[in-house]
C-alpha positions as protocol buffer text, in pm:
chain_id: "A"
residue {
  index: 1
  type: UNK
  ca { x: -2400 y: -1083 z: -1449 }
}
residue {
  index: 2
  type: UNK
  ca { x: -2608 y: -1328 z: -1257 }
}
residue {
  index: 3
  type: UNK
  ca { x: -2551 y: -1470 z: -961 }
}
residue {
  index: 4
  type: UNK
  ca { x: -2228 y: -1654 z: -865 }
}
residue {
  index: 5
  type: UNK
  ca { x: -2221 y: -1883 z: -587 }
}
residue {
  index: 6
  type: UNK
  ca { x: -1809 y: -2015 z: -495 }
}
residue {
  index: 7
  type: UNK
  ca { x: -1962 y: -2328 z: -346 }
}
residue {
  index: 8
  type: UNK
  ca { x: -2130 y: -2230 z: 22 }
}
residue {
  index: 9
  type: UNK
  ca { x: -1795 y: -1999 z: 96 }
}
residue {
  index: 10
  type: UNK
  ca { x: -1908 y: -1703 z: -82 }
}
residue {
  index: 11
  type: UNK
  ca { x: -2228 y: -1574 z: -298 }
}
residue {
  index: 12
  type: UNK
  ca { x: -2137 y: -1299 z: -599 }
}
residue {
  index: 13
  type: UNK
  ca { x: -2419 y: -1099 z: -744 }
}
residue {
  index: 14
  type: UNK
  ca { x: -2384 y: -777 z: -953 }
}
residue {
  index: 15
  type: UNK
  ca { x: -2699 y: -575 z: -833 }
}
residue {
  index: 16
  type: UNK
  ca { x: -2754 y: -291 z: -1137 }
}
residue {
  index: 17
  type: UNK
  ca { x: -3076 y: -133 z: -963 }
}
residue {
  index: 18
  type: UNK
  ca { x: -2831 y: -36 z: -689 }
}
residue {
  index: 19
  type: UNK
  ca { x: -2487 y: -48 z: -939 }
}
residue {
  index: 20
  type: UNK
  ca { x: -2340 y: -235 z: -609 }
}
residue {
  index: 21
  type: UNK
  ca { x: -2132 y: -572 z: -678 }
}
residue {
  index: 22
  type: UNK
  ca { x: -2237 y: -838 z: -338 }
}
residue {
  index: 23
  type: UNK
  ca { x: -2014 y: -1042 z: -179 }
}
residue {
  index: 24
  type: UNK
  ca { x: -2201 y: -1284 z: 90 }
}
residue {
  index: 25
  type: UNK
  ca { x: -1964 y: -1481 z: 289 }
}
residue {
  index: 26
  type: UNK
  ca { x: -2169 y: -1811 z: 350 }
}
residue {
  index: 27
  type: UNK
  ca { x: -1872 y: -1935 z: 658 }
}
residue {
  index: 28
  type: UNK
  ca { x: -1500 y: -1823 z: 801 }
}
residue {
  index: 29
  type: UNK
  ca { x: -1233 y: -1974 z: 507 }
}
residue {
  index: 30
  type: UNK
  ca { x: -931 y: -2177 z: 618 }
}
residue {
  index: 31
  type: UNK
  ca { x: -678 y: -1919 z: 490 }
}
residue {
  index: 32
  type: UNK
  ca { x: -532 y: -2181 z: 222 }
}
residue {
  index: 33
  type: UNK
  ca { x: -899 y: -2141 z: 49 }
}
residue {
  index: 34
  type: UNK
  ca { x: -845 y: -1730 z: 23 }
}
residue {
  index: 35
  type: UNK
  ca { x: -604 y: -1701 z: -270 }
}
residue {
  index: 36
  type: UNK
  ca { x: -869 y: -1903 z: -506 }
}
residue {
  index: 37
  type: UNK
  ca { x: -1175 y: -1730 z: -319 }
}
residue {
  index: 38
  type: UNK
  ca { x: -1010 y: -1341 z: -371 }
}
residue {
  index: 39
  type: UNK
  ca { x: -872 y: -1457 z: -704 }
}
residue {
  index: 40
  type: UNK
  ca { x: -1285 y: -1539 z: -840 }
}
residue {
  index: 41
  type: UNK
  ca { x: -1383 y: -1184 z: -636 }
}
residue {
  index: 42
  type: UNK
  ca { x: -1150 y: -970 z: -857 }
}
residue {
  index: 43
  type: UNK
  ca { x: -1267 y: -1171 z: -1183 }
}
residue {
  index: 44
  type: UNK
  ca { x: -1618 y: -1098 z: -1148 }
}
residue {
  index: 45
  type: UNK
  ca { x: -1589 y: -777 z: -968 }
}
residue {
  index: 46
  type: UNK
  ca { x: -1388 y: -622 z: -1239 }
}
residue {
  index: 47
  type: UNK
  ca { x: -1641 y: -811 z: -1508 }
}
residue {
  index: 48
  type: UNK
  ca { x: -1905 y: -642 z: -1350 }
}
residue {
  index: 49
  type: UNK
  ca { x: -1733 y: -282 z: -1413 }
}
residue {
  index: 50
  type: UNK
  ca { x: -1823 y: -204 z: -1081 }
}
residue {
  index: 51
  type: UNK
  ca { x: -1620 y: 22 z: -839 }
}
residue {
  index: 52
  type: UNK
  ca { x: -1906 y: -3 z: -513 }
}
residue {
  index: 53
  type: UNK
  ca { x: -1852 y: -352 z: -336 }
}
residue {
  index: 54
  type: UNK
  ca { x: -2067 y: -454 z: -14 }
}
residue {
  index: 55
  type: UNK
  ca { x: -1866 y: -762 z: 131 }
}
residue {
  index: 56
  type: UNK
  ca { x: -2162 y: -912 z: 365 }
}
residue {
  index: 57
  type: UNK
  ca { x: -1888 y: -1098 z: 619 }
}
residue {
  index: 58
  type: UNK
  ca { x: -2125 y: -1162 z: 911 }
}
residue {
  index: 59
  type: UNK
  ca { x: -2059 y: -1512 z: 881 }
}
residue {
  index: 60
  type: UNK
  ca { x: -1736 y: -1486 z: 932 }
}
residue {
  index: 61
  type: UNK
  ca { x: -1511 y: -1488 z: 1282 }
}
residue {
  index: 62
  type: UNK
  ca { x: -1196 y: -1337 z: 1244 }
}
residue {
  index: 63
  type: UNK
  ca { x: -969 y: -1135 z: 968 }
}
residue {
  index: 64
  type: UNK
  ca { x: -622 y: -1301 z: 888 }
}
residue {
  index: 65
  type: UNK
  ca { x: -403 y: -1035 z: 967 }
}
residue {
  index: 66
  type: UNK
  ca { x: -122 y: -1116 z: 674 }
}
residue {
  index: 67
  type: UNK
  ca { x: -463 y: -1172 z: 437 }
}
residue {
  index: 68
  type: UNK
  ca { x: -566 y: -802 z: 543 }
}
residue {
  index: 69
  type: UNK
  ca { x: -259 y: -700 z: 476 }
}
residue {
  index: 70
  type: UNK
  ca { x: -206 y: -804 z: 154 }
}
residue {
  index: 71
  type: UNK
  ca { x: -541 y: -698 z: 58 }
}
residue {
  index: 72
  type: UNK
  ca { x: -492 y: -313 z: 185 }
}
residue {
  index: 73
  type: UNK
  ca { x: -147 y: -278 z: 11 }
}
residue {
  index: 74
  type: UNK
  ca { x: -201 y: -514 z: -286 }
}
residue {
  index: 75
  type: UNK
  ca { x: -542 y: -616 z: -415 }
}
residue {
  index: 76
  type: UNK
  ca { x: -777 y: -341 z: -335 }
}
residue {
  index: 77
  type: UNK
  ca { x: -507 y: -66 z: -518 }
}
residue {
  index: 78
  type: UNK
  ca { x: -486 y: -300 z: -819 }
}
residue {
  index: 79
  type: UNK
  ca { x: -850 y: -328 z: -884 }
}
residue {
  index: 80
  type: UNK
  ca { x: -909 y: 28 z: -794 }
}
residue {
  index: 81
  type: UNK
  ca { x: -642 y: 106 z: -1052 }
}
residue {
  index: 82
  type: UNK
  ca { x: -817 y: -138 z: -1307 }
}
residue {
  index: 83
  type: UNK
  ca { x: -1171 y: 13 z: -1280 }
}
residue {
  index: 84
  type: UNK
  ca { x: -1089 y: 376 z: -1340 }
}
residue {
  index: 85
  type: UNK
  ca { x: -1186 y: 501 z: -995 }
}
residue {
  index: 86
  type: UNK
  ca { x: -1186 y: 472 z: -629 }
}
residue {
  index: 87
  type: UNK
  ca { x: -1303 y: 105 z: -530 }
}
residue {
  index: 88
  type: UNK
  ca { x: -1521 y: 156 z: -220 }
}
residue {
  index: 89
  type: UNK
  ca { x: -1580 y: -134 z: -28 }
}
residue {
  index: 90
  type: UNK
  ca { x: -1872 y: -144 z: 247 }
}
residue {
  index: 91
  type: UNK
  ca { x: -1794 y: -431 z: 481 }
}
residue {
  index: 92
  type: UNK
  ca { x: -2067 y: -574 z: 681 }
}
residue {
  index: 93
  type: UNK
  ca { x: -1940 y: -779 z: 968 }
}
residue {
  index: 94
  type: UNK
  ca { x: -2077 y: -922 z: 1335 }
}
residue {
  index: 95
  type: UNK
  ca { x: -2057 y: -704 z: 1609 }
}
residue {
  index: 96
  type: UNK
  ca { x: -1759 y: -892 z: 1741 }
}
residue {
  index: 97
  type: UNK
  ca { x: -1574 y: -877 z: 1426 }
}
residue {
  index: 98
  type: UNK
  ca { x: -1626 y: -535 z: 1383 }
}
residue {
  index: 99
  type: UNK
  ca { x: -1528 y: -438 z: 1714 }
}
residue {
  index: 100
  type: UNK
  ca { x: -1201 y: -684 z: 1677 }
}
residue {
  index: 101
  type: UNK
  ca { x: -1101 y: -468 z: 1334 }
}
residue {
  index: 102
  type: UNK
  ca { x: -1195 y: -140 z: 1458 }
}
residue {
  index: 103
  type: UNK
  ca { x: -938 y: -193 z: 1764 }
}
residue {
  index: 104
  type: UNK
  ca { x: -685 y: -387 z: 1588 }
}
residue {
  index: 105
  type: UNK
  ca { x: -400 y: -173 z: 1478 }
}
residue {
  index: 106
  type: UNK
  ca { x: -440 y: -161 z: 1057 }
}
residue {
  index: 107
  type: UNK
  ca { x: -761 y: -25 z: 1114 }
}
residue {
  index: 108
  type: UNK
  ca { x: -825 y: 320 z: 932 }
}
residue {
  index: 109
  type: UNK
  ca { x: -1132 y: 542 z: 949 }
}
residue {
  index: 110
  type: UNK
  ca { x: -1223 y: 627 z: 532 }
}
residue {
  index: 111
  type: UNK
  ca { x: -1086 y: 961 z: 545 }
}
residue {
  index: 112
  type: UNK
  ca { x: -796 y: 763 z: 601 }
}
residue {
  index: 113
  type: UNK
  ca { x: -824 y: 637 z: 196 }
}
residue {
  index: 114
  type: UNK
  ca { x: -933 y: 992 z: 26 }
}
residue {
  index: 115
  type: UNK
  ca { x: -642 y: 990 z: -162 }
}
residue {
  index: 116
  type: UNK
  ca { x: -628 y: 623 z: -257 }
}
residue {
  index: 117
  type: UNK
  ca { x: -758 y: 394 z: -520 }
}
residue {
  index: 118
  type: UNK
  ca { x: -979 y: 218 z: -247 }
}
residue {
  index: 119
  type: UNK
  ca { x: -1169 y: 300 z: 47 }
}
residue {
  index: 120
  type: UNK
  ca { x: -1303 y: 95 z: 298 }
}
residue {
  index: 121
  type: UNK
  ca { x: -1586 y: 97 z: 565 }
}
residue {
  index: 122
  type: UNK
  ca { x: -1685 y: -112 z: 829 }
}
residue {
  index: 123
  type: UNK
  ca { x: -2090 y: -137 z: 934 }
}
residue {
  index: 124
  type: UNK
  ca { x: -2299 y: -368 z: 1152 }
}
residue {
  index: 125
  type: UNK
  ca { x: -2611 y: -227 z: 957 }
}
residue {
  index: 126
  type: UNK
  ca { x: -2702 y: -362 z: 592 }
}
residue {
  index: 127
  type: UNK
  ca { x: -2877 y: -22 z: 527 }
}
residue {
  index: 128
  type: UNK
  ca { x: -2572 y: 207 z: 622 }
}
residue {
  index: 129
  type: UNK
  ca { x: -2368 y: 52 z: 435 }
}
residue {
  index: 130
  type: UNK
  ca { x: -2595 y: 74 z: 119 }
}
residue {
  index: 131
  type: UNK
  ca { x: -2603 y: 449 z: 177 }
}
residue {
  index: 132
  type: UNK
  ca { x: -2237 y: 451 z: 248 }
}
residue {
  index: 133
  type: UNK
  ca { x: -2200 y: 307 z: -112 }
}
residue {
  index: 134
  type: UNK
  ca { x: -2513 y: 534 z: -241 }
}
residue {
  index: 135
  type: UNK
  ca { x: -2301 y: 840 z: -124 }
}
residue {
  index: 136
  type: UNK
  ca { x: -1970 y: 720 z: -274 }
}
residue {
  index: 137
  type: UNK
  ca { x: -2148 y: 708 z: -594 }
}
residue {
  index: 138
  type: UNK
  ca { x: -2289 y: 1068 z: -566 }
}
residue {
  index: 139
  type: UNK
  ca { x: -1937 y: 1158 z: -499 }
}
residue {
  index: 140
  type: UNK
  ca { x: -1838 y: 1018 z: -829 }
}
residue {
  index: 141
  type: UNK
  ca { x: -2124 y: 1204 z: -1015 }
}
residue {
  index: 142
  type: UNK
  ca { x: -2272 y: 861 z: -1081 }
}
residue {
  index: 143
  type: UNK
  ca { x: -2626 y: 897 z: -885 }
}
């Protein structure tokens, strides 16, 4: 898959040398651009047969709390379910957003998710979170 830009909002790129599926958030969405924005995520994400997403949302100021919602109880399940595996999702956000969703109350550690069809992480460090996603796979027997 090469790489898929959804105008400046968000930049998809299947990576195979690291078999992780990127997500670069280029600014924060008004929340009536999300449906069309998540809908082209699942598309390629499932094209790319790819269970380990890093979601690069530094650019972005604040999570929509009935968007986060829906995502945790509705789109991250499906696609898990789709793929054949757990979907793990590294997110890589600001220090200010990361603080906001680690204190908000849907916020879940990962061992929240071992039983689910998704997990998801959040990390203020590019290289965590590739190592995060690295480990997931070893989990899986797939590294």
């Amino acid at each position: 898959m090469s790489s898929e830009p959804i105008s400046e909002l968000l930049h998809l790129v299947y990576r195979p040398d690291l078999n992780i599926f990127v997500g670069r958030w280029g600014y924060q969405p008004e929340i009536e651009q999300l449906p069309a924005v998540y809908e082209e995520l699942r598309r390629l994400g499932e094209e790319s047969g790819c269970r380990f997403w890093l979601q690069d949302i530094r650019r972005r100021s604040f999570n929509d709390p009935a968007t986060t919602q829906w995502l945790l109880t509705d789109f991250f399940p499906a696609i898990g379910r789709r793929l054949g595996g757990q979907l793990c999702v590294a997110y890589l956000a600001s220090p200010t957003l990361k603080e906001a969703i680690m204190a908000g109350p849907s916020f879940r550690s990962p061992e929240f998710y071992d039983q689910e069809p998704f997990v998801v992480a959040f990390f203020g460090d590019e290289g965590e979170a590739i190592s995060w996603l690295h480990e997931r796979q070893r989990r899986a027997g797939l590294r």
